[in-house]
ZARO-122988 format. One record per residue (C-alpha): residue number from 1; residue in one letter; x, y, z. Coordinates in nm, 2 decimals, padded with zeros to 4 digits. Each point is the difference from the previous one (the first is absolute). Example, Ala and Ser with C-alpha at 12.3 -4.5 7.8 and 13.67 -1.06 7.14 Angstrom:
+-----+----+--------+--------+--------+
:   i : aa :     c1 :     c2 :     c3 :
+-----+----+--------+--------+--------+
:   1 :  A :  01.23 : -00.45 :  00.78 :
:   2 :  S :  00.14 :  00.34 : -00.07 :
+-----+----+--------+--------+--------+
END
This chain:
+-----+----+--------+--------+--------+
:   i : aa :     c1 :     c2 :     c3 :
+-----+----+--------+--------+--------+
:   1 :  X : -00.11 : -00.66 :  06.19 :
:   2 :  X : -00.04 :  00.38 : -00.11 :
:   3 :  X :  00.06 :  00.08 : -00.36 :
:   4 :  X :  00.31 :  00.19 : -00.05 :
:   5 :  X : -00.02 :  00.36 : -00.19 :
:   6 :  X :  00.20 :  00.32 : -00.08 :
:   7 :  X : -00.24 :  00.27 : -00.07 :
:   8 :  X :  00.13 :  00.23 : -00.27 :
:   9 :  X : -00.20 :  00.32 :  00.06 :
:  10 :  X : -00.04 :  00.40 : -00.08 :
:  11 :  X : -00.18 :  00.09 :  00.32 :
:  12 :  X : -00.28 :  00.21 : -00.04 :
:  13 :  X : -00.22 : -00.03 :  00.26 :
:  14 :  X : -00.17 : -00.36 : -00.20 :
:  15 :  X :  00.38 : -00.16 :  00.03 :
:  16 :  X : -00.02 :  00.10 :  00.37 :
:  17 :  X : -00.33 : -00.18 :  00.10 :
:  18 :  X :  00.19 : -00.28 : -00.22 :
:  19 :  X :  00.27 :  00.00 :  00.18 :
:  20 :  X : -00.16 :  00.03 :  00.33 :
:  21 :  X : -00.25 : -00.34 : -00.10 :
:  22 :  X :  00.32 : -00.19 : -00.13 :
:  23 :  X :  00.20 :  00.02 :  00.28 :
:  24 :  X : -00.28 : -00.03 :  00.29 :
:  25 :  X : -00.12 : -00.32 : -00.22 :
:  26 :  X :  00.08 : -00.33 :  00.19 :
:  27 :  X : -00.01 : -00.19 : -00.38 :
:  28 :  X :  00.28 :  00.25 : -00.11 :
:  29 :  X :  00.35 :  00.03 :  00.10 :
:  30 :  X :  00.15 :  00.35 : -00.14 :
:  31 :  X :  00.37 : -00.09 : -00.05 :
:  32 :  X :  00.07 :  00.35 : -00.23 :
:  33 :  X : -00.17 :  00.32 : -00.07 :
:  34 :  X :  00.13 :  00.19 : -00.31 :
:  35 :  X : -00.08 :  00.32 : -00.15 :
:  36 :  X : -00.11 :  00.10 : -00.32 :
:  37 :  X : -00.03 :  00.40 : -00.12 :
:  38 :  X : -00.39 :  00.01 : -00.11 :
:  39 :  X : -00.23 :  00.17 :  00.24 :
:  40 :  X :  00.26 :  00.26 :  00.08 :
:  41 :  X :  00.37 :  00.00 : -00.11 :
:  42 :  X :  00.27 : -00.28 :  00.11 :
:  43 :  X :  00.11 :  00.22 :  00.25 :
:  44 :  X : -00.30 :  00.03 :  00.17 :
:  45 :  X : -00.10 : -00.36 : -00.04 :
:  46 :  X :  00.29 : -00.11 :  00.16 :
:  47 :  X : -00.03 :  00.22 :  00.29 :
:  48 :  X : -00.41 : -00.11 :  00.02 :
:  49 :  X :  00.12 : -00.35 :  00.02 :
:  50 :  X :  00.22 :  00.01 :  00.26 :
:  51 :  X : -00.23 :  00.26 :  00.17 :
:  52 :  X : -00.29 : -00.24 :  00.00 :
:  53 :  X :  00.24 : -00.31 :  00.14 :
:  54 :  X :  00.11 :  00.20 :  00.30 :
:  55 :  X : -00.32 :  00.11 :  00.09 :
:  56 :  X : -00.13 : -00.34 :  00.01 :
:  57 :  X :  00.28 : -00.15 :  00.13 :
:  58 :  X : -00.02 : -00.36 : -00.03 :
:  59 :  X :  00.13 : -00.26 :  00.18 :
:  60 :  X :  00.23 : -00.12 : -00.27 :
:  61 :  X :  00.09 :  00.29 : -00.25 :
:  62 :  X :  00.00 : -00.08 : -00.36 :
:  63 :  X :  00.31 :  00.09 : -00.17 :
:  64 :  X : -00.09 :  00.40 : -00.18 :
:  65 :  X :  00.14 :  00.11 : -00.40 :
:  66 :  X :  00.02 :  00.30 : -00.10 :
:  67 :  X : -00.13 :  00.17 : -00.35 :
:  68 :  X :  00.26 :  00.06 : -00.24 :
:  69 :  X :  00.02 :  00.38 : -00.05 :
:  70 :  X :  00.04 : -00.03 : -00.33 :
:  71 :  X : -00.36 : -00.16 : -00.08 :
:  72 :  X : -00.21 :  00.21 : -00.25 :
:  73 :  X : -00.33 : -00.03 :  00.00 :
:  74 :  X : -00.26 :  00.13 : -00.20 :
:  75 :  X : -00.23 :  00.17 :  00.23 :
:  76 :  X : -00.10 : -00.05 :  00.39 :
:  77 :  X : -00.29 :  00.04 :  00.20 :
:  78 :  X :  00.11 :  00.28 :  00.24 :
:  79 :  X : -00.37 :  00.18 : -00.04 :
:  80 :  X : -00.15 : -00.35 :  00.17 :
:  81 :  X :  00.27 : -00.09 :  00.29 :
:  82 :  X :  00.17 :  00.36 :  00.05 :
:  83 :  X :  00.36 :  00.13 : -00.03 :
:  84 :  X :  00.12 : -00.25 :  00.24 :
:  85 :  X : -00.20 : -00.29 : -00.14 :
:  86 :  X : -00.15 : -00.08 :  00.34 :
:  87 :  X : -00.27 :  00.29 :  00.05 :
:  88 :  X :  00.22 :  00.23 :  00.18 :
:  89 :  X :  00.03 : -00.23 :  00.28 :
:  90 :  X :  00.40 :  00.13 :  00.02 :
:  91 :  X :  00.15 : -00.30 :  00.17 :
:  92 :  X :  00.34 :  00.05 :  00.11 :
:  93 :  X :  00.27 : -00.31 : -00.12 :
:  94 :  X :  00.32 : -00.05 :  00.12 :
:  95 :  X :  00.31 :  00.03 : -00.23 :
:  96 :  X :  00.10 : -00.30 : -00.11 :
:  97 :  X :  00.41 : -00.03 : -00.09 :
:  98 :  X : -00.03 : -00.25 : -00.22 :
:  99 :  X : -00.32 : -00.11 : -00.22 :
: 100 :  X :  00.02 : -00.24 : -00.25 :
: 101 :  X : -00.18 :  00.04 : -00.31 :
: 102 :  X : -00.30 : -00.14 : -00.10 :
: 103 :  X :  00.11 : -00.19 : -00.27 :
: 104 :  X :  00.29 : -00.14 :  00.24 :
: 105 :  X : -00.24 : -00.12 :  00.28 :
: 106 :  X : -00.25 : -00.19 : -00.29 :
: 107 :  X :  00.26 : -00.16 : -00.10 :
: 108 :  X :  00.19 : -00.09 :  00.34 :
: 109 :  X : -00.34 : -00.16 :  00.13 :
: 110 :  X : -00.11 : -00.18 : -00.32 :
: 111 :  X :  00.36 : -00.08 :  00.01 :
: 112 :  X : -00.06 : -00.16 :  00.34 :
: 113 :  X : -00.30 : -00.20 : -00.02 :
: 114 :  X : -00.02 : -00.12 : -00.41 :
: 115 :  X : -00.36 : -00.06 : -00.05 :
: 116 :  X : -00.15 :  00.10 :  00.31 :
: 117 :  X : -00.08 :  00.33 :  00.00 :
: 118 :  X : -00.29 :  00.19 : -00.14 :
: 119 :  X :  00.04 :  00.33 : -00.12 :
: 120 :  X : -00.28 :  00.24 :  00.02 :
: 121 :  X :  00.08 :  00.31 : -00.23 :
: 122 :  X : -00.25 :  00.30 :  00.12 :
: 123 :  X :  00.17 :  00.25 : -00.18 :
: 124 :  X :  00.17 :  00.04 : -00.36 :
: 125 :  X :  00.20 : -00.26 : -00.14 :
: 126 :  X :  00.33 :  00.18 :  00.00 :
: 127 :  X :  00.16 : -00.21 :  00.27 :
: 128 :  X : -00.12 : -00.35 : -00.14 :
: 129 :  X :  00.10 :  00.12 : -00.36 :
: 130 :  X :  00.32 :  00.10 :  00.07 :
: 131 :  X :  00.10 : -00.35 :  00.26 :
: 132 :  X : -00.09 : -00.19 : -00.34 :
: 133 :  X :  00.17 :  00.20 : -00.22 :
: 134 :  X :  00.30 : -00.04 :  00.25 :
: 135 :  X :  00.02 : -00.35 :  00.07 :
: 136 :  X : -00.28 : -00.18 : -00.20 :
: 137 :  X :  00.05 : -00.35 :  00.16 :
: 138 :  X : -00.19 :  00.14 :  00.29 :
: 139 :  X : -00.34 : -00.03 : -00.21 :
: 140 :  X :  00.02 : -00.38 :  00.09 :
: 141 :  X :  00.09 :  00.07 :  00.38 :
: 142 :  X : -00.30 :  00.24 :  00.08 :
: 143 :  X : -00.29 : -00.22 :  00.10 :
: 144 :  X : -00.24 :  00.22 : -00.07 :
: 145 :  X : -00.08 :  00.38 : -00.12 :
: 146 :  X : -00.33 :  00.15 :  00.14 :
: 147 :  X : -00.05 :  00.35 : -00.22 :
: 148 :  X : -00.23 :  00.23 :  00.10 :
: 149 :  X : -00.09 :  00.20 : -00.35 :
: 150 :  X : -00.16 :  00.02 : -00.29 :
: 151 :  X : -00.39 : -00.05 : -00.15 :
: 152 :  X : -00.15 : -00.24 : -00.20 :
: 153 :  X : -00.32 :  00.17 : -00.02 :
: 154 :  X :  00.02 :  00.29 :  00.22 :
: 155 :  X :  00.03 :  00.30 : -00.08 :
: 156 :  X :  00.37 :  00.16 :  00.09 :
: 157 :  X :  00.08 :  00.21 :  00.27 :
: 158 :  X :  00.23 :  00.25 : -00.11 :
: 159 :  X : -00.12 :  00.02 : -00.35 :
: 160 :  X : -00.30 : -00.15 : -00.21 :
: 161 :  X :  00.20 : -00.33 : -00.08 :
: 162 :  X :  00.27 : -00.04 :  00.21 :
: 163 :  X :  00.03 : -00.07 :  00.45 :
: 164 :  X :  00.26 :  00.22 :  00.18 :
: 165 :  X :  00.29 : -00.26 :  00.07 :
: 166 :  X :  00.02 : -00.13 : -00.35 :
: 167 :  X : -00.04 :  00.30 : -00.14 :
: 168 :  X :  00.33 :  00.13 :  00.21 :
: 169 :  X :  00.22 : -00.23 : -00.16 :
: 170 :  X : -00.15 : -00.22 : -00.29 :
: 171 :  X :  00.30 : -00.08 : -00.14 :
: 172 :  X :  00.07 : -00.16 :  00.31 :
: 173 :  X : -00.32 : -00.15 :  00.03 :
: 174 :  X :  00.04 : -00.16 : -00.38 :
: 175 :  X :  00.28 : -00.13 :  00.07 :
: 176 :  X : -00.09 : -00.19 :  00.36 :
: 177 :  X : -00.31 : -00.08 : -00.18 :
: 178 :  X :  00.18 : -00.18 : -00.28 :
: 179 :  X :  00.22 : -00.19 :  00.22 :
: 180 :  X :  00.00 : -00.37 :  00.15 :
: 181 :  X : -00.05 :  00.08 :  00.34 :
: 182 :  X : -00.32 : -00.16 :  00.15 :
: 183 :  X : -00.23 :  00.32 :  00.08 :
: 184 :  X : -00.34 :  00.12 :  00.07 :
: 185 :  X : -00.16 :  00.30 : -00.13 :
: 186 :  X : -00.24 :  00.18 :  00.30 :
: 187 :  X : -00.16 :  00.31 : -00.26 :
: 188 :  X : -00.23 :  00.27 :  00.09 :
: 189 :  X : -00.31 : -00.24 : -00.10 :
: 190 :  X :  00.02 : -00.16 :  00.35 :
: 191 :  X :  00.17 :  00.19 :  00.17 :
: 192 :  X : -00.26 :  00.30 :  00.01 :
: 193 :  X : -00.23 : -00.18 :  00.15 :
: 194 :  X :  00.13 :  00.04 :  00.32 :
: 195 :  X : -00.03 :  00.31 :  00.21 :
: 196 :  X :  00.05 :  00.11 :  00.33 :
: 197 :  X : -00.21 :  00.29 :  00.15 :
: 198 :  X : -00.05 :  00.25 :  00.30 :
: 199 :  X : -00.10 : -00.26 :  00.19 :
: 200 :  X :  00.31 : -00.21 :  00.00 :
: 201 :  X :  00.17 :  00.29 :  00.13 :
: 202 :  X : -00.21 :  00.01 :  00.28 :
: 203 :  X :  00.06 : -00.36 :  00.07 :
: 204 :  X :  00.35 :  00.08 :  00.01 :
: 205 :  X : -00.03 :  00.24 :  00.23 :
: 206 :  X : -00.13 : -00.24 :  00.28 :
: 207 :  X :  00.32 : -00.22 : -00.02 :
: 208 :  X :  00.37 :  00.06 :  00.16 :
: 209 :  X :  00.28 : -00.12 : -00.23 :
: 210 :  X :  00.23 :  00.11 : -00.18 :
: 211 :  X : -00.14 : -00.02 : -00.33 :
: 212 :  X : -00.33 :  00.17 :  00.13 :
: 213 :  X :  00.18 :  00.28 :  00.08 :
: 214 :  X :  00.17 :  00.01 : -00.35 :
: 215 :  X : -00.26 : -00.01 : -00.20 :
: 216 :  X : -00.22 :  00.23 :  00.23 :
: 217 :  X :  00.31 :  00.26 : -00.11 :
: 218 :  X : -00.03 : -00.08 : -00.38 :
: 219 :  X : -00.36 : -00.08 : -00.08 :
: 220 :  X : -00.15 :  00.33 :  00.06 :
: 221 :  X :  00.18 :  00.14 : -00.29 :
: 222 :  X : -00.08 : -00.28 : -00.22 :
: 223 :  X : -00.37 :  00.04 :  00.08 :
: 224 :  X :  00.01 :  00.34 : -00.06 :
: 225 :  X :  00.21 :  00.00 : -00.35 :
: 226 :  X : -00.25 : -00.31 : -00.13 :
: 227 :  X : -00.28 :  00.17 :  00.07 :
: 228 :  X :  00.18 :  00.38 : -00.14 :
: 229 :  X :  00.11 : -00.21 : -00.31 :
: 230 :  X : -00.18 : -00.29 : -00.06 :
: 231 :  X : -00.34 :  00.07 :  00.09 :
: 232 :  X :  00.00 : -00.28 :  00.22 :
: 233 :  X : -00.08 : -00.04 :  00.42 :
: 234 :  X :  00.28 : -00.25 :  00.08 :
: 235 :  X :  00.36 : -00.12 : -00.13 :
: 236 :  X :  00.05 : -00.27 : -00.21 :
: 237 :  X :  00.27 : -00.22 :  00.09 :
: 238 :  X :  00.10 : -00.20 : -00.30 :
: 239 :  X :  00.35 : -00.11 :  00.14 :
: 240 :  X : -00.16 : -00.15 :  00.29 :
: 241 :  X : -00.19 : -00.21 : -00.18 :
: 242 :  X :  00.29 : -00.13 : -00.19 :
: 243 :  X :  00.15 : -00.08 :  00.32 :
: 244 :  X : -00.30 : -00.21 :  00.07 :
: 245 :  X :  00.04 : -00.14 : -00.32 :
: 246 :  X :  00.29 : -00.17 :  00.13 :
: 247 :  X : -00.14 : -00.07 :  00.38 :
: 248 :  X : -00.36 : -00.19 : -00.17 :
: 249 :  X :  00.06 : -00.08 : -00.36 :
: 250 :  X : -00.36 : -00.17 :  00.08 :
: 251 :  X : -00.19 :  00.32 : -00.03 :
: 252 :  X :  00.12 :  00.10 : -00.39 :
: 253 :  X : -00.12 : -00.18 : -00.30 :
: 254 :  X :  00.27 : -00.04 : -00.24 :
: 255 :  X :  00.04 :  00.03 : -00.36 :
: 256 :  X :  00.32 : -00.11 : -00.21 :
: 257 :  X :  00.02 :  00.24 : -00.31 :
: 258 :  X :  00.27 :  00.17 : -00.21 :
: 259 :  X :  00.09 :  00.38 :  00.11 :
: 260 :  X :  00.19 :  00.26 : -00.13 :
: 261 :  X :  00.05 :  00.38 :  00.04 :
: 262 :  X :  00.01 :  00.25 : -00.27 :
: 263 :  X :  00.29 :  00.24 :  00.04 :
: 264 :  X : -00.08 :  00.18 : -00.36 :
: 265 :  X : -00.33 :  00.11 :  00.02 :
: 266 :  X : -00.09 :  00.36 :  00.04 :
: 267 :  X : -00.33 : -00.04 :  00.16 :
: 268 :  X :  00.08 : -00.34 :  00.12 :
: 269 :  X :  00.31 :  00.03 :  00.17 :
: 270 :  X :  00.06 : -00.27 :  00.28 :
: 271 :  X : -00.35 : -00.16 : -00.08 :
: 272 :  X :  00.01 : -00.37 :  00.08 :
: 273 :  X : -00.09 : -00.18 : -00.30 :
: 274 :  X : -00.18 : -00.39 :  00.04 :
: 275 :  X :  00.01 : -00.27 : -00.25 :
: 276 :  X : -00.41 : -00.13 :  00.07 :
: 277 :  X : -00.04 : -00.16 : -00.36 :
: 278 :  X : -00.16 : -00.32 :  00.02 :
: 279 :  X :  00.24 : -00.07 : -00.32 :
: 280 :  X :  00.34 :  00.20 :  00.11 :
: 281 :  X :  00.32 : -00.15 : -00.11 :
: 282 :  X :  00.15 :  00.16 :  00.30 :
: 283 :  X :  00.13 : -00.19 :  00.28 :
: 284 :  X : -00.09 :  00.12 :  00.38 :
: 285 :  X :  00.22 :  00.14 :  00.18 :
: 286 :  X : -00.17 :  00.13 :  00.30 :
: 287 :  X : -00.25 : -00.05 :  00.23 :
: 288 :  X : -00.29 :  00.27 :  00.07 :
: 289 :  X : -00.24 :  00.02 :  00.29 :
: 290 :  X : -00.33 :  00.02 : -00.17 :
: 291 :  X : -00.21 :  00.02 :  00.33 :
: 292 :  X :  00.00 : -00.04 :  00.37 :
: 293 :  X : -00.21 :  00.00 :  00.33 :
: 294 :  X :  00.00 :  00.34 :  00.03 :
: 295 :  X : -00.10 : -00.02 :  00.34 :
: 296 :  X :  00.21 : -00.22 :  00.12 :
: 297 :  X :  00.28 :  00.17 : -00.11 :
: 298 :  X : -00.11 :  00.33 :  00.15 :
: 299 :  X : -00.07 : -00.22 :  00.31 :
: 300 :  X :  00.36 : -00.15 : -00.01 :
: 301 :  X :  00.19 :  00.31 : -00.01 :
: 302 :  X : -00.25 :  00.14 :  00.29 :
: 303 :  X :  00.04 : -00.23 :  00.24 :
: 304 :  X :  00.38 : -00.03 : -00.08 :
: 305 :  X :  00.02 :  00.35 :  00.07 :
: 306 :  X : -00.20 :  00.03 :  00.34 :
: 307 :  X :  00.17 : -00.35 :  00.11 :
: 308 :  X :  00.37 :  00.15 : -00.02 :
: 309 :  X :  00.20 : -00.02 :  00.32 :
+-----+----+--------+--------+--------+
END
C-alpha cells in the first residue's frame, strides 16, 4: 500500500523535481501539497505550487495550501530560482476562490488519518512550527516528519555555518527540533551528493509526458543560475532526495543523536548543532541521515522521472 504524504514545500525549482518524483512515485500517495515562503515569498510559493500541480495534472489531485502572507523570513534564494521561483518558466494558474491555508490543510489531513501520514518538510519550518504551536496534540498524530535541512558536517549554504531553510526560520526550526514528533533530519552532508547534469536534460527531452515537458520549461534556468552562482555544471536537488527518503528508507544509514539550532549566534545563526559526545547527558531527539547510496538515489529519482505517465 503507498505511503501516505503531504509535501510542505517553497518551490524553487529543487521542490519542483520533488514534487514531480513524489507524485509520479507508485510507493507514494500525495494526499496534500502545502506551501511555505522560502525560495521566494509566500505569495509566490503558493502560486508555484498550484502551478506545478496543474501542469502535471494527476489523476487524483492532492488537496493544495496556501502560504500565509504574513510569514517573514530571513532571506530567500531569488538569485538561484529567479523572481518567480521557477526559472522564469511563467506558468499561468487559475484563480482559485477559496484556498485554505497551509496550516488548515496539515491539520485537516493529519486530522484525517492519525498516524499515518508522513510529512516531508522541503522548505522552512514555519508551517510545522506554527500547526504545533496551534494544536500541540497533533505531535502524537503525525507519523512521521521527513526535514530536508541542516549540516552536521557540511559546510552551510547560505553562510559559513548555517543551510538555507534553517537559516530562514530557526526559531522555527528550534522549536520543531525540540518537539516529540517522530522526525528525520535529511542535511546538506547527503544530500549534496546527488546531482543531476546536462545530460539528464537531454534524456528528458526524448520522453512525452507531462512532467517532461515541465521540467524541460524550468531546468534550463536552473542549469544556467548553478553554474552562474555556484560554480557547478548541474542542479542539486536536495528535496528530491528527501522525498526518496521516504519512498526507500533502505538506501540512508541512520544516526539517532540530539539536535538543536542556534537562534543567538551572530556568525552562527540557524547552524544545526549535534550532540556526538560519546559521554553527552543529552537525550536524542532526532534522527540524522549520515550516508546513503548515492547512486541509487540519483537512480531512483531518474527513473521515477522518465517513467511518469
Amino acid at each position: 500500500m503507498p505511503r501516505k504524504v503531504i509535501l510542505d514545500m517553497d518551490p524553487g525549482y529543487s521542490d519542483a523535481v520533488a514534487l514531480c518524483v513524489a507524485l509520479a512515485a507508485e510507493e507514494l500517495d500525495v494526499v496534500a501539497v502545502t506551501a511555505t515562503g522560502g525560495n521566494v515569498g509566500p505569495k509566490l510559493t503558493s502560486r508555484n505550487v498550484q502551478a506545478i500541480i496543474e501542469q502535471l495534472d494527476p489523476k487524483r489531485w492532492p488537496r493544495i495550501g496556501g502560504a500565509s502572507p504574513d510569514q517573514i523570513l530571513r532571506t530567500d534564494a531569488r538569485h538561484l530560482h529567479g523572481e518567480d521561483g521557477l526559472c522564469g518558466a511563467n506558468f499561468q494558474v487559475a484563480e482559485l476562490a477559496n484556498r485554505h491555508m497551509s496550516v488548515k490543510v496539515l491539520g485537516d489531513e493529519i486530522r484525517r488519518a492519525p498516524g499515518d501520514i508522513t510529512l516531508i518538510a522541503t522548505g522552512p519550518m514555519s508551517n510545522v512550527f506554527d500547526l504545533l504551536r496551534y494544536d500541540p496534540d497533533l505531535a502524537s498524530q503525525i507519523g512521521h516528519l521527513i526535514m530536508c535541512g541542516g549540516a552536521v558536517a557540511a559546510p552551510g549554504d547560505v553562510t559559513p555555518s548555517a543551510e538555507f531553510n534553517i537559516y530562514c526560520d530557526s526559531e522555527a526550526a528550534k522549536q520543531v527540533f525540540g518537539s516529540p514528533v517522530t522526525k528525520t533530519l535529511i542535511p546538506l552532508d547527503v544530500t549534496r551528493n546527488v546531482m543531476l547534469t546536462f545530460d539528464f536534460l537531454e534524456r528528458l527531452k526524448k520522453r512525452d509526458s507531462r512532467t517532461s515537458n515541465l521540467l524541460q520549461r524550468i531546468l534550463p534556468g536552473a542549469y544556467r543560475s548553478a553554474r552562474q552562482h555556484l560554480g557547478v555544471e548541474g542542479v542539486y536537488v536536495n528535496d528530491a532526495v528527501a522525498v526518496v527518503a521516504a519512498m526507500r528508507p533502505s538506501l540512508f544509514t541512520i544516526e539517532r543523536m540530539y539536535g538543536d539550532v542556534e537562534t543567538a549566534g551572530t556568525l552562527t545563526h540557524g547552524a544545526t548543532v549535534f550532540d556526538r559526545r560519546p559521554n553527552s547527558v543529552e537525550q536524542p531527539n532526532i534522527d540524522v541521515a549520515m550516508e546513503m547510496d548515492a547512486a541509487a538515489v540519483e537512480a531512483v529519482i531518474v527513473q521515477t522521472l522518465e517513467s511518469a505517465p
